[in-house]
GURO-186769 format. One record per residue (C-alpha): z, y, x. Coordinates in steps of 0.2 Angstrom, whole numbers, plus 5000, padded with zeros to 4 digits. Layout:
# GURO-186769
+------+------+------+
:   zz :   yy :   xx :
+------+------+------+
:    Z :    Y :    X :
...
+------+------+------+
END
This chain:
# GURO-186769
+------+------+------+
:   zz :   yy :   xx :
+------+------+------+
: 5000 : 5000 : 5000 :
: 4995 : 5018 : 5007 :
: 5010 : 5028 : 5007 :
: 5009 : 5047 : 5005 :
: 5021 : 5059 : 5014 :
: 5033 : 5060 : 4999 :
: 5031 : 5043 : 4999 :
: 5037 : 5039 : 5018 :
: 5055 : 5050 : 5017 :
: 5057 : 5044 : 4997 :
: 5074 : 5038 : 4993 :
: 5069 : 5020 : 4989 :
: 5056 : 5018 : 5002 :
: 5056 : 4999 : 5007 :
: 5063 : 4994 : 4988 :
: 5050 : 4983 : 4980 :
: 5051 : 4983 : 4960 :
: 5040 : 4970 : 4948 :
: 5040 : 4976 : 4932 :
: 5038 : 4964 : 4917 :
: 5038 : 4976 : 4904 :
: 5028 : 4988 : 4889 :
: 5027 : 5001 : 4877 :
: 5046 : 5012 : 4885 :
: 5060 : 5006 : 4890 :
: 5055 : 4995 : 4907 :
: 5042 : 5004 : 4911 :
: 5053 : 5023 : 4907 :
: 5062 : 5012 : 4920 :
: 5050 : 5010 : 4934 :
: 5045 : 5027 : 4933 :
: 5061 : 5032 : 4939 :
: 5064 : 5019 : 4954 :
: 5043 : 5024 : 4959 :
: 5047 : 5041 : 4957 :
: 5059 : 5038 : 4969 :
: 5047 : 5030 : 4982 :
: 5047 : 5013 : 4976 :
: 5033 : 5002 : 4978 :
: 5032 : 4996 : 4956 :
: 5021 : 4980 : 4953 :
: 5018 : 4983 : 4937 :
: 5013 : 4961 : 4929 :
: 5003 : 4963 : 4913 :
: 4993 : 4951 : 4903 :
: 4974 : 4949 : 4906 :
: 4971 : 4951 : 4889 :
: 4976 : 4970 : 4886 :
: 4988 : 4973 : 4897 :
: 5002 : 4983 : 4891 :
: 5001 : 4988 : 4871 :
: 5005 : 5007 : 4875 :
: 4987 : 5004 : 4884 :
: 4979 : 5005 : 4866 :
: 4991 : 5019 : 4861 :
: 4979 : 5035 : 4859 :
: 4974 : 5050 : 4861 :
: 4959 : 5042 : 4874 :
: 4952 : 5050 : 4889 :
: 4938 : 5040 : 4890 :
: 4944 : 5027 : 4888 :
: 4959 : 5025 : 4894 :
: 4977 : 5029 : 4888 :
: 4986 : 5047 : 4888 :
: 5002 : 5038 : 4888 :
: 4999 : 5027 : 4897 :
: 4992 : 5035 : 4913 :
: 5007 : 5047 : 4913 :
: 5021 : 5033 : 4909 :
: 5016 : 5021 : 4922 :
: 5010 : 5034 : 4935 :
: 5015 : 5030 : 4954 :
: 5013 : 5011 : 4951 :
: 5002 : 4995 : 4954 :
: 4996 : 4983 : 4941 :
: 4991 : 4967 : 4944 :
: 4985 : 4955 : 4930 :
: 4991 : 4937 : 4927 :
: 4993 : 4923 : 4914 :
: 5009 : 4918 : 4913 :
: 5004 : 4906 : 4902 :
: 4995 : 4896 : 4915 :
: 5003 : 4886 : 4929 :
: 4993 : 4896 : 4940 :
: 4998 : 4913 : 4936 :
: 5017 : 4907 : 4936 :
: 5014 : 4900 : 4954 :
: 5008 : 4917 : 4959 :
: 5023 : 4927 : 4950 :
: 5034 : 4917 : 4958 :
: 5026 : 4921 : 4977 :
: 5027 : 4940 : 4971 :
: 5046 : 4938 : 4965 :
: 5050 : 4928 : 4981 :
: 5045 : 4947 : 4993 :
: 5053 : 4959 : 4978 :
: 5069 : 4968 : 4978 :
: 5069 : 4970 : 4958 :
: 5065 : 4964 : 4943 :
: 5064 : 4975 : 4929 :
: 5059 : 4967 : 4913 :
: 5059 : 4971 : 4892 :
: 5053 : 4956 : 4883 :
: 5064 : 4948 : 4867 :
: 5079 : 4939 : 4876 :
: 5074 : 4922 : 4879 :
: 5056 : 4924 : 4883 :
: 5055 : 4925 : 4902 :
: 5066 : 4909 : 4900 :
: 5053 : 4900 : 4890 :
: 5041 : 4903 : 4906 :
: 5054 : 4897 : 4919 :
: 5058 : 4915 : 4924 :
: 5077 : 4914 : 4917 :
: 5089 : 4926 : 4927 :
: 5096 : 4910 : 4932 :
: 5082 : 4901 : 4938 :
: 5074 : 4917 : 4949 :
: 5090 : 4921 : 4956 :
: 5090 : 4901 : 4962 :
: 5074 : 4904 : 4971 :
: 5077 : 4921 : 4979 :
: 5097 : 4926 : 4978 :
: 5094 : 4944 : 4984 :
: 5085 : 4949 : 4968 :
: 5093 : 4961 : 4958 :
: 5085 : 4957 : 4939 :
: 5085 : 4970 : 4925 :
: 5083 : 4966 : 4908 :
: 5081 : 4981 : 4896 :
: 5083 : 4972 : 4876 :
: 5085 : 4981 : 4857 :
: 5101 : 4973 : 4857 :
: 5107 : 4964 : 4873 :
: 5105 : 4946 : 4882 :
: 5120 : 4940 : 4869 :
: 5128 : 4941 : 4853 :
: 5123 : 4940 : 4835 :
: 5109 : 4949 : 4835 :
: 5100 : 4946 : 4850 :
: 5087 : 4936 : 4845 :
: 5080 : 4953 : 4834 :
: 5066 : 4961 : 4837 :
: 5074 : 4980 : 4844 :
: 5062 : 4996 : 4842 :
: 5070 : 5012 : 4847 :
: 5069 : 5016 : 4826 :
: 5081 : 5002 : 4824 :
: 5092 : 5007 : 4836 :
: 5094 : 5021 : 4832 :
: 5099 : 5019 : 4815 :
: 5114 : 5006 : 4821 :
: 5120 : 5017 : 4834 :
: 5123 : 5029 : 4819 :
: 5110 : 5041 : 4828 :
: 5101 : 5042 : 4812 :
: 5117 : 5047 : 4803 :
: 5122 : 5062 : 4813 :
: 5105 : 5070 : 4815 :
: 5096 : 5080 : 4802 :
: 5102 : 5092 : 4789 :
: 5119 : 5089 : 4780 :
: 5117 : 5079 : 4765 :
: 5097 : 5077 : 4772 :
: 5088 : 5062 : 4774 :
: 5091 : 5050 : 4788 :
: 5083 : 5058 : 4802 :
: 5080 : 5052 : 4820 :
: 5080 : 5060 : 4836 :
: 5064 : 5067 : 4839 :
: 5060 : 5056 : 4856 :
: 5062 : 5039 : 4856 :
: 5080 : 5043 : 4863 :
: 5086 : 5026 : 4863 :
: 5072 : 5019 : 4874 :
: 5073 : 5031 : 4886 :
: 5088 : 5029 : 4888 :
: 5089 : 5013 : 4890 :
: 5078 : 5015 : 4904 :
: 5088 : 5028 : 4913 :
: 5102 : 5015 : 4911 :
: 5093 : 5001 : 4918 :
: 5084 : 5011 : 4933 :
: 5101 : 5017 : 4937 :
: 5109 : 4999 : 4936 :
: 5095 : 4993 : 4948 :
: 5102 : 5005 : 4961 :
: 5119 : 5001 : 4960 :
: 5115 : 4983 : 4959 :
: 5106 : 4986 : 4976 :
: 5119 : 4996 : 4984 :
: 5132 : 4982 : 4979 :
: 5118 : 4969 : 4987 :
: 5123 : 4978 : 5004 :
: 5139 : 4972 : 5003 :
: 5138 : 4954 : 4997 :
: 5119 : 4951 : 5001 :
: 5116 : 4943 : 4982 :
: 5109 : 4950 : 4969 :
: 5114 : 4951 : 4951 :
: 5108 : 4951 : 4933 :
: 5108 : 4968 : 4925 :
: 5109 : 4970 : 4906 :
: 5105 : 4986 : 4898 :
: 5100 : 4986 : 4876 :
: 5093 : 5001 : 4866 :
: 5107 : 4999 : 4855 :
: 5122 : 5001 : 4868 :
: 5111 : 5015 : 4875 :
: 5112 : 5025 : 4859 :
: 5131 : 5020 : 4854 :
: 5134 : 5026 : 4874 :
: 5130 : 5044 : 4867 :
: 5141 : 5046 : 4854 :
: 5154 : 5054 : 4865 :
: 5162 : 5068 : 4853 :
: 5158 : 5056 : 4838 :
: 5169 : 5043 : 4846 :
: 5182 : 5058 : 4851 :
: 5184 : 5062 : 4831 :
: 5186 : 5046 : 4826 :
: 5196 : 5038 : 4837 :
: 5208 : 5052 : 4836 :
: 5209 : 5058 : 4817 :
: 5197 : 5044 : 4809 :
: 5184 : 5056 : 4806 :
: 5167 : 5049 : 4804 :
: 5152 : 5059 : 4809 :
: 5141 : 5065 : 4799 :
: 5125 : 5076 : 4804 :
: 5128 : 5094 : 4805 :
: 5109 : 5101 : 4809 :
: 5108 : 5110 : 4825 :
: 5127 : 5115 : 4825 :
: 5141 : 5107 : 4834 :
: 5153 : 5097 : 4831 :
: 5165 : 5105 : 4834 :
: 5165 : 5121 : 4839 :
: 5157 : 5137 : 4832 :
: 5146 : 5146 : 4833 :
: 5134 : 5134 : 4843 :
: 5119 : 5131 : 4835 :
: 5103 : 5140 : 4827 :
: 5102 : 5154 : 4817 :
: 5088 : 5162 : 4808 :
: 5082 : 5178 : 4815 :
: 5069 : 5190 : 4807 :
: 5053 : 5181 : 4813 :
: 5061 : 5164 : 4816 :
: 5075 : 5157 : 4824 :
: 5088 : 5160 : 4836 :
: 5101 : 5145 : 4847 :
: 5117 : 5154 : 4851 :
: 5132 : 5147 : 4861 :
: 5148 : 5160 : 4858 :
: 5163 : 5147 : 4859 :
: 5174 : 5152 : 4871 :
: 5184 : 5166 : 4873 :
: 5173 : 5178 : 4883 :
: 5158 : 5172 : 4875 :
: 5162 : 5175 : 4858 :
: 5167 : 5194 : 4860 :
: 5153 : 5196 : 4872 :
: 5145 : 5190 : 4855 :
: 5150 : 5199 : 4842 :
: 5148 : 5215 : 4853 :
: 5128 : 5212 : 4858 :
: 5127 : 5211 : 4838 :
: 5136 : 5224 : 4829 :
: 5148 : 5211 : 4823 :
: 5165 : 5217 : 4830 :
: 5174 : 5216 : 4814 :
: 5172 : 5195 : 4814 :
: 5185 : 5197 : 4830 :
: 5199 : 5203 : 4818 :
: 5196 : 5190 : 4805 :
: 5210 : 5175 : 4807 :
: 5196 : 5162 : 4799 :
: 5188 : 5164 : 4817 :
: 5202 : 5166 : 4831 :
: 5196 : 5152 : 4841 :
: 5183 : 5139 : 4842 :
: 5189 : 5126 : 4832 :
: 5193 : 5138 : 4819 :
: 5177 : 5145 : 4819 :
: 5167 : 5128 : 4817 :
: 5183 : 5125 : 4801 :
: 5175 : 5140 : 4792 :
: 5159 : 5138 : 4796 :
: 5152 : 5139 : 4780 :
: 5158 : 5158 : 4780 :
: 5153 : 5163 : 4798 :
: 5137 : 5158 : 4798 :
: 5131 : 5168 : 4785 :
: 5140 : 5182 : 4791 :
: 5131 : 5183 : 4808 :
: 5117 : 5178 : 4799 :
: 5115 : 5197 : 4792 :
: 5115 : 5206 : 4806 :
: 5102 : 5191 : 4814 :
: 5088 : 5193 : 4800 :
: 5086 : 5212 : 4804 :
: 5080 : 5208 : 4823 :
: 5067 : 5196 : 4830 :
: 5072 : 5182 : 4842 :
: 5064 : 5189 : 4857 :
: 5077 : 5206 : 4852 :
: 5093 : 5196 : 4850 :
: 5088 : 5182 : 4864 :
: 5087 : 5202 : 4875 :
: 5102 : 5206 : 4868 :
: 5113 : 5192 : 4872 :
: 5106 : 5189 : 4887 :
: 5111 : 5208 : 4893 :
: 5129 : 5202 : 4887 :
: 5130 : 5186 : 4896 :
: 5131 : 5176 : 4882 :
: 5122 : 5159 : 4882 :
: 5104 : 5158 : 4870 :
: 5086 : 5153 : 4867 :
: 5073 : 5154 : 4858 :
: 5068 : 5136 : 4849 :
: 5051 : 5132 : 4859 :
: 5037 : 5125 : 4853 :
: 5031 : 5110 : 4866 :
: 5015 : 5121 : 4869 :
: 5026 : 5133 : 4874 :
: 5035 : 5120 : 4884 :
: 5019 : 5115 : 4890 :
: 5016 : 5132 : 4898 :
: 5032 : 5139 : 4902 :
: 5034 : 5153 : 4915 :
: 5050 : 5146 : 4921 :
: 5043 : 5125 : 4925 :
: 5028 : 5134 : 4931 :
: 5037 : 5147 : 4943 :
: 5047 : 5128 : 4947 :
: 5030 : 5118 : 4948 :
: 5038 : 5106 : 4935 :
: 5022 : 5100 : 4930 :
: 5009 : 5092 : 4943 :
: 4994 : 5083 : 4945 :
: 4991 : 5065 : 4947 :
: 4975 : 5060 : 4953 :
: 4964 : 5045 : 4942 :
: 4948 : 5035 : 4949 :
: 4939 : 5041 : 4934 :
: 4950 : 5056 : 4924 :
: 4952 : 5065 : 4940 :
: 4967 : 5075 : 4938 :
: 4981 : 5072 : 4925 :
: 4994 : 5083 : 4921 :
: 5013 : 5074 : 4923 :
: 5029 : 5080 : 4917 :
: 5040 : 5082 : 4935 :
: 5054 : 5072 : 4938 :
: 5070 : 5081 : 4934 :
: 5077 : 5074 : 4951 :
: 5077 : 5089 : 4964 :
: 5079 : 5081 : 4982 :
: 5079 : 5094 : 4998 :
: 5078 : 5080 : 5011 :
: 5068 : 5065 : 5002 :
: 5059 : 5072 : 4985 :
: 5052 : 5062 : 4972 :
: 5033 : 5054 : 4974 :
: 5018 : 5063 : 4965 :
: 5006 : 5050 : 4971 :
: 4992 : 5044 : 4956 :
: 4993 : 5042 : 4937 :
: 4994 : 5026 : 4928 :
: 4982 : 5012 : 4937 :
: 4968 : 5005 : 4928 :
: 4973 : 4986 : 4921 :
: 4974 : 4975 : 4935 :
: 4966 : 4986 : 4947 :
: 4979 : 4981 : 4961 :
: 4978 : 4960 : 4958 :
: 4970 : 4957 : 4972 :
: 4977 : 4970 : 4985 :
: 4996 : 4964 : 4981 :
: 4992 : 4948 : 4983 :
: 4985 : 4949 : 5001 :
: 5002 : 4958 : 5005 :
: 5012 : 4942 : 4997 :
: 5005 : 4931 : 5009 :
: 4989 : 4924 : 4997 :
: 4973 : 4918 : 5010 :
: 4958 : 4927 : 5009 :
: 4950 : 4910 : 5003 :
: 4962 : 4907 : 4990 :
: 4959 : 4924 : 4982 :
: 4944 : 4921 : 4983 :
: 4944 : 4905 : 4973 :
: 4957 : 4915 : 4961 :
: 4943 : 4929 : 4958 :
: 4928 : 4918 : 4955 :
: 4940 : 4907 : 4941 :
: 4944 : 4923 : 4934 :
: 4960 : 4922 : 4935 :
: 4965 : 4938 : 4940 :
: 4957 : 4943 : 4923 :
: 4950 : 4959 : 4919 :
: 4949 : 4975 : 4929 :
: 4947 : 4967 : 4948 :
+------+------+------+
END
């Protein structure tokens, strides 16, 4: 593998990763740890490849998705399903660091590719696997989408509009963080490899992803029994931290603690709100809500948002204005910061990534290539696992290295 100079000082330079995974949360995974300089075998089926593959919009041809989710990585095609194709897994496993797999609990089991049975053949192999619901319990055997877990982690029940419909979170919040989870877990696994030289089986679900989140939820209720319920874009409890109309729109304000609520009312004309006992403090405030919010709303719905954003700003007190993602897309600030980058494609030339959020001085993250074409790598990584020249040969003109070689 050619290695770019981000890639040569990257953070998991050296770190080999074989990813088993589609559609988010292995492969949300993998972006991370290639972010991070390693090298990601991405294993897909002959036969399509990963589904997020035939998940549109389509630059000729080829996923959106999926050439930004799976950027920084190689793909090599095989069929499991075939005695062949496990044979030639099993010599990629035996030179990897990690695995990193999504499929229903079980599956890789069914192939011969059971934590148990890998970490037989090669003991060093940390092996991630990423579920809906984890490796046990009752239900395991489900199928998981992010959808799903969301609505059992109680996601769906907090977000929205009080008394609303069951809303989601408008990413696929539990996949990707999942993903974080498992990426995260697969560095930790390797730093405890240093000391005891073993790997170990790593299991990360959607659903525990999402529960994991539910920190001030959890803080009500385990303290006063208080179930949470959805409160729109406010807080749970303090106030006032949430969205408030303005007079072309709407406005995010953050005036809960005791400078920033003067600070507050000050920028806004709203000095008489200090002497009102309903809102001496924070949790007072979010108490009488239903009174407060209105009230700063009257003095909001004269002025725009780019006014009042001005004004609070000038005050110190924390703000914004609720973006579209075209304006995301453009922003002055991630452009001064060059958030976004290019990623260069065979055939798309250059495709426009979302940065990694991870800001290293001394080993920054890879911005090497987008998503690779399906299989586009079978034959190179191969050679590197130690697989003759003959024997590829013999392995291309049976066609088992499939499509895209």
């Amino acid at each position: 593998m050619t290695s770019s100079p981000a890639t040569a000082q990257a953070p998991l330079r050296g770190v080999r990763v074989v990813e088993i995974g589609a559609f988010m949360a292995a492969p949300f995974a993998t972006m991370q740890l290639a972010d991070l300089g390693a090298d990601v075998i991405k294993v897909e089926n002959p036969a399509g490849g990963d589904p997020v593959r035939q998940s549109g919009p389509f630059l000729h041809g080829h996923s959106s998705p999926f050439v930004r989710l799976n950027r920084n990585k190689r793909s090599v095609a095989l069929d499991l399903k075939t005695d062949e194709g496990k044979h030639l897994l099993d010599t990629l496993l035996a030179t990897a660091d990690v695995l990193v797999e999504n499929l229903r609990p079980g599956a890789l089991s069914a192939l011969g590719f059971g934590y148990d049975s890998v970490h037989a053949r090669n003991p060093r192999l940390v092996y991630v696997s990423a579920s809906g619901w984890g490796q046990d319990g009752p239900l395991a055997a489900q199928p998981g989408l992010d959808i799903m877990a969301q609505a059992r982690a109680g996601l769906m029940s907090i977000t929205g509009s009080p008394g609303g419909e069951p809303t989601k979170v408008g990413v696929p919040m539990c996949d990707l963080v999942c993903g974080l989870y498992a990426a995260m877990g697969a560095m930790a696994a390797l730093r405890a490899r240093e000391h005891t030289g073993e790997g170990q089986h790593v299991d990360v679900s959607l659903y525990e992803a999402g529960v994991s989140f539910a920190v001030w939820e959890a803080g009500n209720y385990f303290a006063t029994g208080e179930v949470g319920r959805a409160h729109g874009s406010a807080h749970q409890n303090s106030a006032p931290y949430q969205a408030v109309r303005s007079k072309d729109g709407w406005v995010t304000v953050g005036a809960t603690t005791t400078k920033t609520w003067p600070a507050f009312c000050h920028a806004l004309g709203l000095a008489e709100l200090l002497d009102d006992d309903r809102y001496t403090n924070s949790y007072d405030r979010y108490q009488h809500r239903d009174s407060l919010i209105p009230a700063i709303e009257v003095a909001t719905t004269t002025r725009t948002t780019a006014d009042i954003v001005a004004a609070l700003t000038e005050a110190g007190v924390p703000c914004a204005p609720i973006a579209t993602m075209d304006q995301v897309f453009t922003d002055e600030h991630l452009g001064q910061r060059e958030f976004f980058w290019n990623a260069p494609h065979p055939e798309l030339g250059e495709v426009r990534q979302i940065g990694s959020p991870m800001r290293m001085s001394a080993t920054p993250t890879r911005r090497d290539a987008a998503g690779p074409g399906l299989g586009a790598h079978t034959a190179e990584v191969l050679a590197e696992a130690g697989i003759p020249p003959a024997e590829l040969d013999r392995l291309r003109q049976s066609g088992t290295f499939g499509s895209g070689q």
